[in-house]
C-alpha positions in Angstrom: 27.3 38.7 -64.5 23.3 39.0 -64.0 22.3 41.7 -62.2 19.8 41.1 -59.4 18.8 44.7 -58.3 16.1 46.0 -60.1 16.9 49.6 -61.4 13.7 52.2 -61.9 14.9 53.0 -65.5 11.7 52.0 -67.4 11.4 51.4 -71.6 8.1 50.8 -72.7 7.5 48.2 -76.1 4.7 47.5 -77.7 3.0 44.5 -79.6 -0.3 42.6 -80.7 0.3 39.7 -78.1 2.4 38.7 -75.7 3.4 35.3 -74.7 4.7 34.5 -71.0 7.1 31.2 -71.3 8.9 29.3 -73.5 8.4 26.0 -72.5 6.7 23.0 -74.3 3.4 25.5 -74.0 4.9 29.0 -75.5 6.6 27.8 -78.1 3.6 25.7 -79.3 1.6 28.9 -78.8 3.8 30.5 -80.6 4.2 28.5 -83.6 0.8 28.7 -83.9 0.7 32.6 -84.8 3.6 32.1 -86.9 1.3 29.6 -89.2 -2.4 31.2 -88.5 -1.8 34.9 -88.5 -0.2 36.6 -91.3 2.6 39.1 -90.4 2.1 38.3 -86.4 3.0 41.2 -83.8 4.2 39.3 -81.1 7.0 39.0 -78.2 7.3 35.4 -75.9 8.7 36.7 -72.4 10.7 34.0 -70.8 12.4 34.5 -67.4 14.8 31.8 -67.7 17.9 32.7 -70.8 17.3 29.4 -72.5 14.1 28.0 -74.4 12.5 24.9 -72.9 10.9 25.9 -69.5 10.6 22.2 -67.3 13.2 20.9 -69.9 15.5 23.6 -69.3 15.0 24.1 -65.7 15.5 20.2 -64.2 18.6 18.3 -64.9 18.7 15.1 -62.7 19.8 11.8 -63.7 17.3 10.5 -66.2 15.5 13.3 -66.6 12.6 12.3 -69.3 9.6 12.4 -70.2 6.7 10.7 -69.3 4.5 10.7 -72.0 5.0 9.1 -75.2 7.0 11.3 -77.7 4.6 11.1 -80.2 1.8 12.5 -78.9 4.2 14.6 -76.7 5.8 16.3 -79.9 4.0 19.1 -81.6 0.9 17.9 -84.1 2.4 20.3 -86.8 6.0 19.0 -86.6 6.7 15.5 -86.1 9.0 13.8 -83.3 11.1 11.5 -85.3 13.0 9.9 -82.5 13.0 6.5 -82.1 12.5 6.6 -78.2 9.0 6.6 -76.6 10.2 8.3 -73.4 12.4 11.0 -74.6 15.3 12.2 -72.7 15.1 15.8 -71.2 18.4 17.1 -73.4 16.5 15.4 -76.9 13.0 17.2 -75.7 15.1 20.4 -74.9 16.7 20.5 -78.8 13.5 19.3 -79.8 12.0 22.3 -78.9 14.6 24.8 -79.6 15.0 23.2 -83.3 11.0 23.8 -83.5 11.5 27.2 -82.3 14.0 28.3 -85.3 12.2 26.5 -87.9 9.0 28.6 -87.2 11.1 32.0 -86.9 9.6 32.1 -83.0 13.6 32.5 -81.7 13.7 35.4 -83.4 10.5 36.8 -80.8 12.0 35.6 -77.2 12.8 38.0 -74.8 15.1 36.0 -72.3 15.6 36.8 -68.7 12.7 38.5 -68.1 10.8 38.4 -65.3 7.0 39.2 -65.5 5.6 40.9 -61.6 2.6 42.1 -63.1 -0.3 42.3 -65.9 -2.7 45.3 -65.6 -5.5 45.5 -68.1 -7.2 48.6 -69.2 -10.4 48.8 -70.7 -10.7 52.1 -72.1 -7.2 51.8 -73.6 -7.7 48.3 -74.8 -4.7 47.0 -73.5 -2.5 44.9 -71.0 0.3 46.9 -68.6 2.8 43.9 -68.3 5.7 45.0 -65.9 8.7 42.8 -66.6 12.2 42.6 -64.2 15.4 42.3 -66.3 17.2 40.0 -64.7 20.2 40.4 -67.2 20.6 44.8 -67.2 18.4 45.6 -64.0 16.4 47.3 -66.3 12.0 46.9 -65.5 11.0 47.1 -68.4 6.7 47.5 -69.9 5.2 46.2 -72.1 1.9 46.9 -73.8 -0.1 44.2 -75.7 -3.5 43.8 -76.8 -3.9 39.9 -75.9 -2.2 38.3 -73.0 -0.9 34.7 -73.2 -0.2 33.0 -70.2 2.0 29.8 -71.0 4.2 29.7 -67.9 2.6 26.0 -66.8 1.8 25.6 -63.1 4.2 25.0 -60.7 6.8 27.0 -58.7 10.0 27.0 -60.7 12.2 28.7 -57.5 11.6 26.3 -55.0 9.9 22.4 -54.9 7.7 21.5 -52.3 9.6 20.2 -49.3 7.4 18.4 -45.8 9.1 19.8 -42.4 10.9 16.4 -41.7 11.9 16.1 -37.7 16.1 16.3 -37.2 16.0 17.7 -41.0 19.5 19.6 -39.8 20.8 17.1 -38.2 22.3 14.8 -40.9 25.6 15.2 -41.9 25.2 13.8 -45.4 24.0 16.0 -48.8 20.1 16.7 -49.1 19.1 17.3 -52.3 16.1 18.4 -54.3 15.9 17.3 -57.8 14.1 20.7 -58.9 17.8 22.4 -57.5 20.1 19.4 -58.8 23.9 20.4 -58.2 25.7 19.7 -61.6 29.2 18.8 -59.1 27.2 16.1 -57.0 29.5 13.2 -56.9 27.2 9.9 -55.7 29.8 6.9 -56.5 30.1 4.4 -53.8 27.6 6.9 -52.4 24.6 5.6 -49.6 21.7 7.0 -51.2 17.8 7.2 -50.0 15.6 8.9 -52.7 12.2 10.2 -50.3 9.1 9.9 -53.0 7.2 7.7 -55.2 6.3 9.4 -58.5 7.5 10.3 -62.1 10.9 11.7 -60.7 11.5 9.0 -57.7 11.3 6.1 -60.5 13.6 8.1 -63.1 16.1 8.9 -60.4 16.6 5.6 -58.7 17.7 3.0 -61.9 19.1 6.3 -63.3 21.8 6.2 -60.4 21.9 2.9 -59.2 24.9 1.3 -61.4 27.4 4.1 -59.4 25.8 4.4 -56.1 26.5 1.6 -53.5 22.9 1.3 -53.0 20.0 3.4 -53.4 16.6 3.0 -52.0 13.0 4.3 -52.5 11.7 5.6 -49.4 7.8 5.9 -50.0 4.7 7.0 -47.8 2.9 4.8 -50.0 3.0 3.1 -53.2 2.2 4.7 -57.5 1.0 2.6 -60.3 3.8 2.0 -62.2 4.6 0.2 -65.6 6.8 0.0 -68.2 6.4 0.8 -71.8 9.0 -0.2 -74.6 12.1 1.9 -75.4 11.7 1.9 -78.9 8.5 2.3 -81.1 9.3 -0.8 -83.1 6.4 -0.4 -85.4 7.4 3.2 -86.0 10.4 2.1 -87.2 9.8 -0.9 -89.4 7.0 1.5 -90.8 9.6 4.6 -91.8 11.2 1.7 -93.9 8.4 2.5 -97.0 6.5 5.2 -95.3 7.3 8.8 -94.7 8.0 10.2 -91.5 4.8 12.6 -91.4 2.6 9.4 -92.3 4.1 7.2 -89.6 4.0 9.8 -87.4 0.5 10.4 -88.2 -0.8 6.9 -87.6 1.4 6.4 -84.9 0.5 9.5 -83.0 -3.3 8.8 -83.9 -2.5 4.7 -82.4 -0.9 6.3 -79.1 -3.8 8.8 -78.2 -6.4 6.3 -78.7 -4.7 3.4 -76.1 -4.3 6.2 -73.6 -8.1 7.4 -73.5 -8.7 3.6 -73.7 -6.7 3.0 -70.7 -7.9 6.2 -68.9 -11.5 4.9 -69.0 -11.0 1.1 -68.5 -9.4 2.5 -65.6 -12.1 4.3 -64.6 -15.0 1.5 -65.7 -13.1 -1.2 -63.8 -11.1 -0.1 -61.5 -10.5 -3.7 -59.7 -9.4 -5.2 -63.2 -7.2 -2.4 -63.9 -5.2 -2.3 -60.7 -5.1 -6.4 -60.9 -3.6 -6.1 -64.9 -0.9 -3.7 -63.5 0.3 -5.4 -60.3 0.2 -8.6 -62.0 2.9 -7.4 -64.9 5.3 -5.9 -62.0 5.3 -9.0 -60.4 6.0 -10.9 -63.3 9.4 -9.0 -63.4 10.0 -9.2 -60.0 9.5 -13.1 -58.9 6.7 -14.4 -56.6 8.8 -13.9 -53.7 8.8 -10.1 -53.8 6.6 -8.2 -51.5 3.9 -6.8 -53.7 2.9 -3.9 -51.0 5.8 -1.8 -52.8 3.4 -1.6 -55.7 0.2 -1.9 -54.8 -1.8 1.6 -54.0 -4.6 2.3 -51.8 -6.7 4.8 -54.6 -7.5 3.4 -58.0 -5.6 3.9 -61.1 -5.9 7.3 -62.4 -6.9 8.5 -59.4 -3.3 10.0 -59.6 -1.1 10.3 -62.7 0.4 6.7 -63.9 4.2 6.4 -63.3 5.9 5.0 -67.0 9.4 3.1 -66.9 11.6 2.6 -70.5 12.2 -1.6 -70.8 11.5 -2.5 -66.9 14.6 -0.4 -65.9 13.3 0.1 -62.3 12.5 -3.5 -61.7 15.8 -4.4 -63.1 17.4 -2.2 -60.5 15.9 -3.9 -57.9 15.9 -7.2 -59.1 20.0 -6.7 -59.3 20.4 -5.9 -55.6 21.4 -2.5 -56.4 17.9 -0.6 -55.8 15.4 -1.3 -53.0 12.3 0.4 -52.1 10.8 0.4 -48.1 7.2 1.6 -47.9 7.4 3.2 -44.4 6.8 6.8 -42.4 9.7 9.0 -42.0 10.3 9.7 -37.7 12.8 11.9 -38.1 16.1 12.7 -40.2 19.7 12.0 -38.2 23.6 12.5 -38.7 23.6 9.5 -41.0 20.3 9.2 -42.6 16.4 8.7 -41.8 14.7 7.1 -39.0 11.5 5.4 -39.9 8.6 5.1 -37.6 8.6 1.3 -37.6 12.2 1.9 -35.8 13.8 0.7 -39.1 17.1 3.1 -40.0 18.0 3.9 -43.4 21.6 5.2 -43.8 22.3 7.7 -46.3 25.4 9.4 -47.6 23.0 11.5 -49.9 19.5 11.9 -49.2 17.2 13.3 -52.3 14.0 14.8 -51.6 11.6 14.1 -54.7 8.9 15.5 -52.6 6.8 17.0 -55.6 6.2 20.8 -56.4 4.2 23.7 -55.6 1.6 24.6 -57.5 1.8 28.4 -58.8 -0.4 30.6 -61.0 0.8 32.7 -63.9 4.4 32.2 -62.8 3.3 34.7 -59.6 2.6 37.6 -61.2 -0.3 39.5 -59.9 -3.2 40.5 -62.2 -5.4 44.1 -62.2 -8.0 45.1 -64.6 -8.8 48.7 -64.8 -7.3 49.2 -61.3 -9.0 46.1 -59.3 -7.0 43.4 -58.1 -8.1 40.1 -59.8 -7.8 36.6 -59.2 -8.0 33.7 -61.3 -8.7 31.3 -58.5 -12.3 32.9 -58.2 -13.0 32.7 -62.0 -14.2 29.7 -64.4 -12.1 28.6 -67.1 -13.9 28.7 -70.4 -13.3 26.0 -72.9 -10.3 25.2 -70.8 -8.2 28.3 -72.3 -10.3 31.4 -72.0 -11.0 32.7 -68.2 -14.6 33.9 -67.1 -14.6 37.7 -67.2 -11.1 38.3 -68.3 -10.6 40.7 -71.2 -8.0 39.1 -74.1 -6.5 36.8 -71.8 -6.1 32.8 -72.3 -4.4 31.0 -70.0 -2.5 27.3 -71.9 -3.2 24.0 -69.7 -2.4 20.7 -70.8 -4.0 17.5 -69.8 -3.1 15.5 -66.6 -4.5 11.9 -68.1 -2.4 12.6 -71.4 0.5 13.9 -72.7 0.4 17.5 -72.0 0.9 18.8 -75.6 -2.3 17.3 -77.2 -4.4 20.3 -75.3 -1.9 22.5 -76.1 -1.9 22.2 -79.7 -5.5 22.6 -80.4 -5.6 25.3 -77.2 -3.1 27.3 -79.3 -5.0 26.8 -82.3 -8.3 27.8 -81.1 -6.6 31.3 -79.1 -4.9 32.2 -82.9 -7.9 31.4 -84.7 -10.0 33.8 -81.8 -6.9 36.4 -82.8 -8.2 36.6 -86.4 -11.7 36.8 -85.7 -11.4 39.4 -83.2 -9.8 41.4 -86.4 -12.1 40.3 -88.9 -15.0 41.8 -86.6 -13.0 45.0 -85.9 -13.3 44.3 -82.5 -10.9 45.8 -79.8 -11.9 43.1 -76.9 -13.2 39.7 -76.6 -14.7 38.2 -72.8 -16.2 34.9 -71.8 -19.6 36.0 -69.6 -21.8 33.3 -67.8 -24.9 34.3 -66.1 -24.2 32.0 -63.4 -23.8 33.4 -59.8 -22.3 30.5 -58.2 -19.0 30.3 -56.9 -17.8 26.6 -58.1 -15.5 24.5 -56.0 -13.9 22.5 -58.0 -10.8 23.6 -60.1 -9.0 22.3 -63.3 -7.1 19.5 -61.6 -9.6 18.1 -58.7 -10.2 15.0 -61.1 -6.8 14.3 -59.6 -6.1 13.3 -56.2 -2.0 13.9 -56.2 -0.6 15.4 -52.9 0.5 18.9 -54.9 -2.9 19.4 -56.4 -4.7 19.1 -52.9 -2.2 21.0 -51.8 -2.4 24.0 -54.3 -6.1 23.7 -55.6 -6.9 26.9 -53.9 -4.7 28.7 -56.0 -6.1 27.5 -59.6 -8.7 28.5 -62.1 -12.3 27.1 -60.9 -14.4 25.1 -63.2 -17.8 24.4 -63.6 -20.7 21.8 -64.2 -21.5 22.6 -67.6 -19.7 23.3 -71.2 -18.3 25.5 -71.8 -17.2 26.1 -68.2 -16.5 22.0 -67.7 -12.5 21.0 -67.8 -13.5 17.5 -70.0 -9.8 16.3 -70.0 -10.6 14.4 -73.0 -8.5 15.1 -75.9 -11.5 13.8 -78.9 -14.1 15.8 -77.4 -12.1 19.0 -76.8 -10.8 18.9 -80.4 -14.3 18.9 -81.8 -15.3 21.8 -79.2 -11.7 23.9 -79.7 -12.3 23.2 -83.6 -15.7 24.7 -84.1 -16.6 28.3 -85.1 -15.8 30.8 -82.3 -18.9 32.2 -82.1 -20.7 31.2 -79.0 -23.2 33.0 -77.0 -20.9 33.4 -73.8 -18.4 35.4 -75.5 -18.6 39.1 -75.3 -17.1 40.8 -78.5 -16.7 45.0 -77.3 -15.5 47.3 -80.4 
C-alpha cells in the first residue's frame, strides 16, 4: 500500500544528470544520453510507477493521439504501426518497448515526487528534494545538469469553470483527466461539456453504448479527419524496409503539416472554407454548419484530427449530437442552457481542458534565491536565460510534439559533451537585454488553457536565440549547429 506521509529519513544519491519525467519527453531525453554519451551517469525521476507520463495518466474511451504516429514516434526508432492516430495503450508500449531497448528502464526512479531543485554555484550542483510516494522516504539527489521533461500541465487536477447548480445534479460528473475505470454508461444519457482533442475522441468513442451522447460546446474547433491507415506506408513495407518507409514517410508527414500550418496562416479565409466544406460533405446540406464553423482562424488554436470521419458518422447515425450553446446552470437531471434549452444527462463529462503547470510544481532556488522561470527567456527553446545546467524539454503546439523533442534532446546531450570536452563545471545562456518580454512560449496560441496559464510559463523574446520559431526545419538547422554561441556563458 503507498504511503502518503512523508517521513524526515533523508538518503542522498548522486549522478551526472537528472531527468524529471518519463513521458514521451524523458524517455526521448533519455535515449538520447544512452546513444550520445559514452558510459552516461544519469537517473529519470518519475512520480507516477509506470513509464508513459500523458499515456499513462489518461484512460478514457478512445484515448489517442492526435498527431500522426510517424512524426509522433521517436526519429531514432521507427513507429511501425499501421494506424496514423495511435491508440493511448499502443503509444504507452511504444514507449516502454523504446525504453528497454535503449537500457533507460534500467535508470527510472518511480514514485518519486520532485518539491524542489536548489542550485549551488560554488558546489556546481543541483539540490533536488524528491517525496517517496512508495516508503515515505524524501529522498536528495545531487546532479550536475537538471532536465526538466515533466510537460506542462497539472497532472492532479484538470481545469474545471464554476458551473451554477454544479451540486445539484443527481447524475455522475466526470472529468476525463480522473476517468473511473468502473463507470458503467450503457443506455446511459450522456452530455460531454467541450470542444477539443478529447470532446471529439470521447463522443464516437461512446456513442454505440450510450443512449445518446451530445457535445455541449461554447463554441465551435476546426476539425477533420485523416485516414486510419497510412496506405502508402503499407504498400511501401511490401519491397522497402521499415526504417526507409519510415524515413520517407515521416519526412512526407512533417512537410504537409508546416504546409498546412502556413497556408493557414497566408490565407486564412481559404483555409477555413477547405475545412468546413469537407465536414459538410459528410454531414449533408441540411446540417447546421454553425457546429463547425469557428469564430478565430485556423491555427489560431490547435486543429482537432478524427480517424475515417468517426465523429461525423456518430452524428450522422442519430447516436451523437452536438448543441453550440452557453451553459445557465447544472440541475438534478442535467444542464440548463441559457437559450432555455435543457439537456438531460445520466452522466455529465466535463472535457473542460487543463491547467497549465511549470516543472511539475516544484519550486526552483539558485544559491539561496527563489527563482522563477516565468520571468526568464527561453534560449533556443530548451536552455532558460540565466539558469545554470538546466534545460527545460517543450514540444511544438503546430506539430507533433516529438519532432522538437528529438532534436531538443539531441542538442542538450551534445551541450553535455562539450561542457566535458572544455573541462567546464557550468554552462549559462546570458542576454544583455534588460527588457522584461511579454510574450511566452505558447502566446502564438490562442486556446482557453494557455490564456489562462501564460503567466506561469517561460517568456520569450523578439530575437534568436531568445525567439520560440515553432518551426520544426528551422529549429533543426539552429539545434544542429555547433554549440558555441556568444550568449552562452561556459564557468570552469
Amino acid at each position: 500500500m503507498r504511503n502518503n506521509k512523508i517521513s524526515t529519513i533523508i538518503m542522498v544519491k548522486n549522478f551526472d544528470v537528472i531527468i524529471i519525467g518519463a513521458g514521451v519527453s524523458g524517455i526521448g531525453m533519455a535515449c538520447q544520453l544512452e546513444r550520445e554519451i559514452k558510459d552516461a551517469n544519469y537517473a529519470v525521476l518519475e512520480r507516477r510507477s509506470a513509464i508513459g507520463g500523458t499515456w499513462d495518466l489518461f484512460n478514457y474511451p478512445g484515448i489517442r493521439s492526435d498527431s500522426d504516429m510517424l512524426t509522433f514516434g521517436f526519429d531514432f526508432r521507427p513507429w511501425n504501426g499501421d494506424k496514423i492516430l495511435a491508440d493511448g495503450p499502443s503509444i504507452k508500449q511504444y514507449l516502454i518497448d523504446t525504453a528497454k531497448e535503449y537500457n533507460v528502464d534500467e535508470k527510472i526512479i518511480y514514485e518519486s515526487k520532485v518539491t524542489s531543485a536548489k542550485w549551488s554555484t560554488e558546489d556546481a550542483v543541483w539540490e533536488i528534494s524528491v517525496d517517496n510516494l512508495k516508503t515515505g522516504e524524501k529522498i536528495v539527489y545531487t546532479c550536475n545538469f537538471l532536465i526538466a521533461a515533466s510537460g506542462y500541465y497539472n497532472h492532479d487536477s484538470g481545469y474545471l469553470p464554476e458551473f451554477k447548480g454544479y451540486d445539484s445534479f443527481k447524475g455522475t460528473i466526470v472529468h476525463p483527466q480522473h476517468w473511473p475505470k468502473d463507470l458503467n454508461y450503457d443506455g446511459k444519457k450522456v452530455v460531454v461539456i467541450g470542444s477539443g482533442a478529447t470532446a471529439i475522441t470521447i463522443v464516437p468513442s461512446m456513442a454505440d453504448k450510450t443512449s445518446h451522447i451530445t457535445m455541449l460546446q461554447r463554441s465551435p474547433t476546426y476539425v477533420y479527419s485523416v485516414p486510419s491507415v497510412d496506405k502508402l506506408a503499407v504498400r511501401l513495407r511490401t519491397f522497402l524496409s521499415e526504417k526507409t518507409v519510415y524515413k520517407i514517410a515521416r519526412s512526407r508527414n512533417v512537410l504537409l503539416q508546416r504546409l498546412i500550418f502556413k497556408l493557414s496562416k497566408k490565407y486564412p479565409k481559404r483555409i477555413q472554407k477547405f475545412l468546413i466544406s469537407k465536414i459538410k460533405k459528410q454531414l449533408g446540406p441540411d446540417y447546421d454548419m454553425q457546429h463547425f464553423t469557428p469564430n478565430y482562424n485556423p491555427w489560431d488554436q490547435r486543429l482537432a484530427a478524427v480517424p475515417d470521419n468517426d465523429l461525423f458518422e456518430a452524428i450522422k447515425s442519430g447516436k451523437a449530437s452536438v448543441v453550440t450553446d452557453h451553459i445557465d446552470s447544472f440541475t438534478e437531471k442535467g444542464i440548463l442552457l441559457k437559450s432555455g434549452k435543457h439537456l438531460d444527462a445520466d452522466i455529465i463529462i466535463t472535457a473542460t481542458g487543463l491547467k497549465l503547470q511549470v516543472l511539475g510544481g516544484m519550486e526552483l532556488h539558485v544559491d539561496g534565491n527563489p527563482f522563477q522561470l516565468n520571468e526568464k527567456m527561453t534560449y533556443k527553446s530548451v536552455l532558460a536565460q540565466d539558469t545554470p545546467n538546466f534545460a527545460y524539454l517543450f514540444g511544438y503546439t503546430n506539430a507533433s510534439w516529438t519532432l522538437k523533442i528529438n532534436i531538443a534532446g539531441n542538442y542538450v546531450a551534445r551541450l553535455l559533451n562539450e561542457l566535458k570536452a572544455r573541462n567546464a563545471r557550468i554552462v549559462i545562456p546570458r542576454t544583455s537585454s534588460t527588457s522584461n518580454p511579454e510574450e511566452s512560449v505558447l502566446d502564438s496560441l490562442n486556446s482557453g488553457y494557455v490564456k489562462r496559464g501564460s503567466k506561469l510559463l517561460p517568456r520569450q523574446g523578439k530575437q534568436l536565440p531568445w525567439r520560440v520559431l515553432h518551426d520544426y526545419k528551422q529549429d533543426k538547422k539552429i539545434l544542429q549547429k555547433p554549440i558555441e554561441d556568444q550568449s552562452l556563458e561556459w564557468i570552469k
